[in-house]
N, C-alpha and C positions, 0 to 999 in steps of 0.2 A: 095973065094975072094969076100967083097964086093962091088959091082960095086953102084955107086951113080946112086938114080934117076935120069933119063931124064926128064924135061918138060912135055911132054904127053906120059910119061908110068904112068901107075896105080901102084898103090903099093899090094904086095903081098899078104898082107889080107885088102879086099878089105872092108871087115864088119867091120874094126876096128872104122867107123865113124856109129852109131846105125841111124835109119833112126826112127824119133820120132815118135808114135803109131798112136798119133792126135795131127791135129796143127787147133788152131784159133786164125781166123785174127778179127779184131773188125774193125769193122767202125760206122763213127757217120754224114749220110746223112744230118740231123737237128739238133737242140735239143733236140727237143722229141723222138727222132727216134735213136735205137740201131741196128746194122745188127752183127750178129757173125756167122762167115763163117766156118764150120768144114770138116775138110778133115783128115781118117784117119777113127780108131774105136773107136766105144765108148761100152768101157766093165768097168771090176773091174781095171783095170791099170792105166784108163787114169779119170773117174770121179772125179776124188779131181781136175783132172788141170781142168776141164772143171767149178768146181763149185769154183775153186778159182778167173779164169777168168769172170766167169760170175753175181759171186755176187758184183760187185758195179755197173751193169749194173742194177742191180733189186732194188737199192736203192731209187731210185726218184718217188715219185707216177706222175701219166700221163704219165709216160714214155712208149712206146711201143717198147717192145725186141723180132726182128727176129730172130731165131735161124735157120738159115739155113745150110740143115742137108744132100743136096744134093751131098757133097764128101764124107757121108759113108759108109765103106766098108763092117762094121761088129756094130750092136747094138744088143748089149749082156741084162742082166736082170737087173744089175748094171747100166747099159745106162740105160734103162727103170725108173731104181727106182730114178735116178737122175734127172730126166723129170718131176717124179713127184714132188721130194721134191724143185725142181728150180719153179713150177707151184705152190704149196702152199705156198712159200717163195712171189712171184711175186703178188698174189689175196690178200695176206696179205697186201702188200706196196701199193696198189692200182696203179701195172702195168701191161699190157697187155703185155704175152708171146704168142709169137703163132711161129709156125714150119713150115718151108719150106722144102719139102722133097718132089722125084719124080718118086723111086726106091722102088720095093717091099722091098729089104733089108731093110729099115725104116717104109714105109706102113703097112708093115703084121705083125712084131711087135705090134705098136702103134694100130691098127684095135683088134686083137687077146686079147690083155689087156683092151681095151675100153678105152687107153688115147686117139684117134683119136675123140674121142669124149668130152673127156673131155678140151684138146686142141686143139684148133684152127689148122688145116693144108690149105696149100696151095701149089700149083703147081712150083709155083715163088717165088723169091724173088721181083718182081715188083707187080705180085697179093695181097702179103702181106703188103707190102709200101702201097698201092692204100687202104683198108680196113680202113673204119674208125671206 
C-alpha cells in the first residue's frame, strides 16, 4: 500500500535530487572588480561550467577576476588546465586573474605545476581585493 508523504519524512531515495559537483556564485563588489566564489570540484566534469561561467568576467580589459577557490574539495588536472587556459585567455584581454585559495588540496597542485607562480595567489579574498 502506498502510504502519502508526510511533511518532514524524506522520501525513499533520497539521491534522487543529484547534489551539483561545483557551484559558483559571482559577485561584482565594483566595476572593476569580479569575485567567483567556487564550492565543490573542479575536475573533467565540472570545467566547461566553470569556463562557461567565467568567460564574460574575462571580457573587459582592467578588470580584475578573483577566483576564489577556498570551497574546493578536489582540483584534478582538467581544473589545473583550465587555470591555465582562463589565465592566457585573461593576459590576453588585458585582466588581472589571481586565486584565492587556503587548503593544500589547491596549494600543492598549483605549487607542483608552477601555476602558483605563474598566478597570483592569495590567503583571502580581502588580501586579493586589497592588491593593486
Amino acid at each position: 500500500m502506498n502510504d502519502p508523504l508526510q511533511a518532514d519524512e524524506e522520501p525513499d531515495d533520497a539521491s534522487a535530487v543529484p547534489e551539483l559537483p561545483l557551484r559558483i556564485h559571482i559577485e561584482q563588489p565594483d566595476r572593476r572588480t569580479t569575485v567567483c566564489r567556487l564550492r565543490g570540484d573542479l575536475d573533467m566534469r565540472t570545467t566547461r561550467l566553470l569556463r562557461d561561467e567565467l568567460a564574460p568576467c574575462l571580457e573587459t580589459p582592467g578588470q580584475k577576476v578573483v577566483l576564489d577557490m577556498t570551497g574546493i574539495g578536489f582540483l584534478g588536472s582538467a581544473g589545473l588546465s583550465e587555470l591555465v587556459g582562463s589565465h592566457e585567455v585573461a593576459s590576453e584581454r588585458g585582466v588581472t586573474l589571481l586565486i584565492v585559495a587556503d587548503s593544500r588540496t589547491v596549494l600543492r597542485p598549483l605549487e607542483i605545476t608552477g601555476l602558483r607562480s605563474l598566478i597570483r595567489t592569495f590567503p583571502s579574498t580581502e588580501a586579493a581585493l586589497a592588491d593593486v
